[in-house]
C-alpha positions as CSV (number, residue, x, y, z in Angstrom):
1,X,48.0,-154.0,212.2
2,X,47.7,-155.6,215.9
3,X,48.4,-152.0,217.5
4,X,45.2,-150.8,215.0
5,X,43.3,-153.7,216.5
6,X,43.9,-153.3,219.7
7,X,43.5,-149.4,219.5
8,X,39.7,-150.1,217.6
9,X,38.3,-152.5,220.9
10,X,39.9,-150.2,223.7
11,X,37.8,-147.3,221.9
12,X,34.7,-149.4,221.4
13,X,35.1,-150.9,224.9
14,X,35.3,-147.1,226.2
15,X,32.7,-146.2,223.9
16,X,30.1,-149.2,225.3
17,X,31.4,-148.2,229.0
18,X,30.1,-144.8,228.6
19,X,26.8,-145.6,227.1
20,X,25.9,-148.1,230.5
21,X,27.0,-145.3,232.6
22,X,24.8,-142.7,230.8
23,X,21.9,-145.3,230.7
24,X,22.9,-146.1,234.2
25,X,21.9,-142.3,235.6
26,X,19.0,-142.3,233.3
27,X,17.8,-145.5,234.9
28,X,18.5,-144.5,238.5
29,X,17.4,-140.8,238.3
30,X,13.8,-141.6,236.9
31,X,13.5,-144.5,239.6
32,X,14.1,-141.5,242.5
33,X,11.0,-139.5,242.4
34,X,9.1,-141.2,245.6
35,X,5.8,-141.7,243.8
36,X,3.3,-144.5,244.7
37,X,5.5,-147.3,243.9
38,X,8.1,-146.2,246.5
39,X,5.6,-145.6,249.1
40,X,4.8,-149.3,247.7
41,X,8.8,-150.6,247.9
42,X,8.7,-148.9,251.9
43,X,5.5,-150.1,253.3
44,X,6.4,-153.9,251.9
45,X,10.0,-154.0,253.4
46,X,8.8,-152.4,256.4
47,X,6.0,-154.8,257.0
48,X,7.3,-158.1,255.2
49,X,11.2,-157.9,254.3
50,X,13.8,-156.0,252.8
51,X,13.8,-158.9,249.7
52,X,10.3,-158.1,249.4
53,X,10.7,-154.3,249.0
54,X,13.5,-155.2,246.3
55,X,11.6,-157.7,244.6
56,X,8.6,-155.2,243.9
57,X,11.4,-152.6,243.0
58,X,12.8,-154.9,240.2
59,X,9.2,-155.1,239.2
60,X,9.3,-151.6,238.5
61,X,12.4,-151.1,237.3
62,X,11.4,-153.6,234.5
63,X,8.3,-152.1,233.7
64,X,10.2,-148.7,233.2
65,X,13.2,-150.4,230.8
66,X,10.4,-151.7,228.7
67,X,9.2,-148.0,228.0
68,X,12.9,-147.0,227.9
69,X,13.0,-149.5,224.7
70,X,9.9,-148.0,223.4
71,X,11.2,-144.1,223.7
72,X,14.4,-145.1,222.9
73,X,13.5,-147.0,219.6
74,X,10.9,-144.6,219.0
75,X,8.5,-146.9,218.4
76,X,5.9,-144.3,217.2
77,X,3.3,-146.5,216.6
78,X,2.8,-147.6,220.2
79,X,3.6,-143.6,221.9
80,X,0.6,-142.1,219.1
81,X,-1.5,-144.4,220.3
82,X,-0.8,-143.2,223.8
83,X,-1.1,-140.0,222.9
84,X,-4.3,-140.5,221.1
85,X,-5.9,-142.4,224.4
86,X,-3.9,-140.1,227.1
87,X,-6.9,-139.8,229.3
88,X,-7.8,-143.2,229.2
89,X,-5.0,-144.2,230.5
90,X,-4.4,-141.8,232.6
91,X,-8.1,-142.5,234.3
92,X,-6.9,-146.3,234.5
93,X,-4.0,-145.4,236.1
94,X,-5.3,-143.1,238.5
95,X,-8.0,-145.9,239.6
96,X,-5.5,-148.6,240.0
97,X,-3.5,-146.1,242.2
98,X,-6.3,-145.8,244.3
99,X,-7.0,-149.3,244.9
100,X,-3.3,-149.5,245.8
101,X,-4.1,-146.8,248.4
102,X,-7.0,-148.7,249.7
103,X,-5.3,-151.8,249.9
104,X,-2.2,-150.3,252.0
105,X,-4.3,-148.3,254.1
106,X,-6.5,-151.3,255.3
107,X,-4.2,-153.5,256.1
108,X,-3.6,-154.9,259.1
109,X,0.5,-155.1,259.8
110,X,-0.4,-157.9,262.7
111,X,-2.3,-160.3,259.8
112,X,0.9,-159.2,257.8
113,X,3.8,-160.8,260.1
114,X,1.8,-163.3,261.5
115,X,1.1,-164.7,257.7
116,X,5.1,-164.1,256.5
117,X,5.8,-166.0,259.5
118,X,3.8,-169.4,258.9
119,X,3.9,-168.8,254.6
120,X,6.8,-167.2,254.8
121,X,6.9,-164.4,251.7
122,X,6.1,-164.6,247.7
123,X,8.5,-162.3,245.9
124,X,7.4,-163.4,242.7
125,X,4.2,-162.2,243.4
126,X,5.9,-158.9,244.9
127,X,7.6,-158.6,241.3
128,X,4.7,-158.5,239.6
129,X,2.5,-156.7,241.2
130,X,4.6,-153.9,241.3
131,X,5.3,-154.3,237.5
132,X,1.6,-154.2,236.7
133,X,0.8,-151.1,239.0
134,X,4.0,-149.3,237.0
135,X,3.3,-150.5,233.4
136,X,-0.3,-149.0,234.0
137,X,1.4,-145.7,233.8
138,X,2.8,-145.7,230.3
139,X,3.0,-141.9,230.5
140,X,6.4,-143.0,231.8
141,X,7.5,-143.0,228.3
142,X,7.6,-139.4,227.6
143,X,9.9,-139.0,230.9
144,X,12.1,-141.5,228.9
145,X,11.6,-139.2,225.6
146,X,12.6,-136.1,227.1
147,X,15.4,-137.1,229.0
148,X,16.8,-138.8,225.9
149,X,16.1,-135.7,224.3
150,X,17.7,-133.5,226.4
151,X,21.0,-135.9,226.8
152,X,21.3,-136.5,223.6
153,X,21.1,-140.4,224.6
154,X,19.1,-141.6,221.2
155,X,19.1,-145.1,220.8
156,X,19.8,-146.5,217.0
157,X,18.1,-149.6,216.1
158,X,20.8,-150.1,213.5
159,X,23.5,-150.7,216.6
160,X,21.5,-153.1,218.6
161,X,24.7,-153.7,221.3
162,X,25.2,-149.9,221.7
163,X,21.0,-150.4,222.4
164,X,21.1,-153.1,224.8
165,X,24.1,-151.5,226.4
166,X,22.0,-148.7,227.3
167,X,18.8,-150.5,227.8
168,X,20.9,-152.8,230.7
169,X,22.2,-149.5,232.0
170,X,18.8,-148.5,232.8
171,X,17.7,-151.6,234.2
172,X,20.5,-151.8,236.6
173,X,20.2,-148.0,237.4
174,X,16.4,-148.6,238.2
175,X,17.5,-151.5,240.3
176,X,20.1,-149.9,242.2
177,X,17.9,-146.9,243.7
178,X,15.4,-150.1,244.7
179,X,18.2,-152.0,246.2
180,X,19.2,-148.6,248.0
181,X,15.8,-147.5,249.0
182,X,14.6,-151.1,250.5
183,X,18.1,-151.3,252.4
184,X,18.1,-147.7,254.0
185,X,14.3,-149.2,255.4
186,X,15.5,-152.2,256.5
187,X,18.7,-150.8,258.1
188,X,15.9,-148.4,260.5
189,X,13.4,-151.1,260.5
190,X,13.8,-152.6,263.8
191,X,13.4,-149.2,265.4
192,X,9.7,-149.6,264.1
193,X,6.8,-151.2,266.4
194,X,3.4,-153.1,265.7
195,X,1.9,-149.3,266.3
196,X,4.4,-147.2,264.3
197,X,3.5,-149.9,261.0
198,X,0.0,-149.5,261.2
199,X,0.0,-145.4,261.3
200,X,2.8,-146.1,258.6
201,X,0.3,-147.8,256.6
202,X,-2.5,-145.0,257.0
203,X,0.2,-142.5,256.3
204,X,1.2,-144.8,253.2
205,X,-2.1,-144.7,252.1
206,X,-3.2,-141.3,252.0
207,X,0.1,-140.8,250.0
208,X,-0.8,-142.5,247.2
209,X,-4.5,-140.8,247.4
210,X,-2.7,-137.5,247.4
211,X,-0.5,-138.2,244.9
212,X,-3.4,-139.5,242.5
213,X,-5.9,-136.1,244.0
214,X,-2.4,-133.9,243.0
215,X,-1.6,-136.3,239.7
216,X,-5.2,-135.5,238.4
217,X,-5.6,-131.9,239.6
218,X,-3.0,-131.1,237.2
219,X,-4.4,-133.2,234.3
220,X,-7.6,-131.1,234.8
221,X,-6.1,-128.0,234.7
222,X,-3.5,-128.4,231.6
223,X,-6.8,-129.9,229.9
224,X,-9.1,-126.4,230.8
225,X,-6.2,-124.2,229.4
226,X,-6.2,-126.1,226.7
C-alpha cells in the first residue's frame, strides 16, 4: 500500500515537472521575438541599469501570463470580444507604440544618467510601464491559443495545480529571456559612450516606428483580401 503511494506522488511529481517545463518554453519562446518591448528592455538597461531593463521585462512577462490564463482557460467571453473589436485595438496599440517610439527617440541619454545619478532609478515604475505598453496588445492571446494548440498544452480548469503549474512555467520562462536579454546588454554596456546611447536611442526609436509601419501594413493588407 506504501509502495502504491509512493509510486502515485513520484508519477504526479513527474507529471507536474513536465507541465513547468512545457509552460517554461512556451513562456520563454513567445518572450524571444525582439519586438518593441525588447527594443524597450535594451534602451532602459543601456541608458539606466541592468535592474531596470529586468524590471520592465517582468512587466511584460506578466502582462503575457495574464493572456496565457485567458487562452489557456479559454475564457471565450473576453477573446470574442477581442475578436469582435480587433481593429480597435489593434489601432490603440499601434498608437501607444508610437508614442513609445517618440519617447525613446527624444530622449536625451545625458538628462538620463545625470537624473539616475541624483534619484537614483524607479523599477516599479519600469514594471509597469512595460506591463501597460504589453497588455495594450491583447492580440498576444491568440499567439498563446495557437501554441497551445499546436502542443497540445490545454489547460483544464477542473485541475487548477496542473493550471498554475503551467501558468508559473510561463511566467518564469518570460522572465528568464528578460533576465537573459538585460544581462547580455549590461555585460557589453560599458563598451558604449554618451554618443553611441544617443544614436542607440534614434536607432531604438525608428524600430518601434518600423515595427508599428510593418505591424499595420499587414493588418491592411489581410483586411483588403478579405
Amino acid at each position: 500500500m506504501l509502495d502504491c503511494q509512493i509510486a502515485e506522488l513520484i508519477y504526479f511529481c513527474e507529471m507536474l515537472f513536465s507541465l513547468f517545463i512545457q509552460g517554461l518554453v512556451v513562456g520563454f519562446l513567445v518572450s524571444v521575438p525582439l519586438g518593441p518591448i525588447g527594443v524597450l528592455v535594451i534602451q532602459r538597461t543601456v541608458n539606466k541599469s541592468r535592474n531596470a531593463g529586468l524590471f520592465s521585462g517582468m512587466g511584460a512577462a506578466t502582462s503575457d501570463t495574464f493572456y496565457a490564463i485567458v487562452a489557456g482557460f479559454s475564457l471565450t467571453i473576453i477573446i470574442d470580444f477581442i475578436r469582435q473589436h480587433q481593429m480597435i485595438f489593434q489601432v490603440f496599440g499601434a498608437l501607444i507604440l508610437l508614442t513609445l517610439g517618440f519617447y525613446i527617440f527624444f530622449k536625451n541619454p545625458v538628462h538620463d544618467l545625470r537624473r539616475n545619478k541624483r534619484r537614483g532609478t524607479t523599477h516599479f515604475q519600469d514594471y509597469i510601464s512595460s506591463f501597460f505598453i504589453t497588455v495594450a496588445n491583447p492580440l498576444v492571446i491568440f499567439v498563446f491559443l495557437a501554441v497551445f494548440a499546436s502542443s497540445g498544452l490545454v489547460l483544464n480548469i477542473r485541475e487548477p495545480d496542473h493550471a498554475l503549474v503551467i501558468i508559473g512555467g510561463v511566467f518564469i520562462g518570460a522572465c528568464s529571456w528578460w533576465f537573459t536579454l538585460s544581462g547580455l546588454v549590461s555585460l557589453f554596456k560599458h563598451r558604449i559612450n554618451l554618443r553611441v546611447l544617443w544614436w542607440f536611442n534614434k536607432s531604438a526609436g525608428i524600430m518601434v516606428w518600423l515595427f508599428v509601419l510593418v505591424t499595420m501594413i499587414v493588418v491592411i493588407t489581410k483586411n483588403i483580401q478579405i
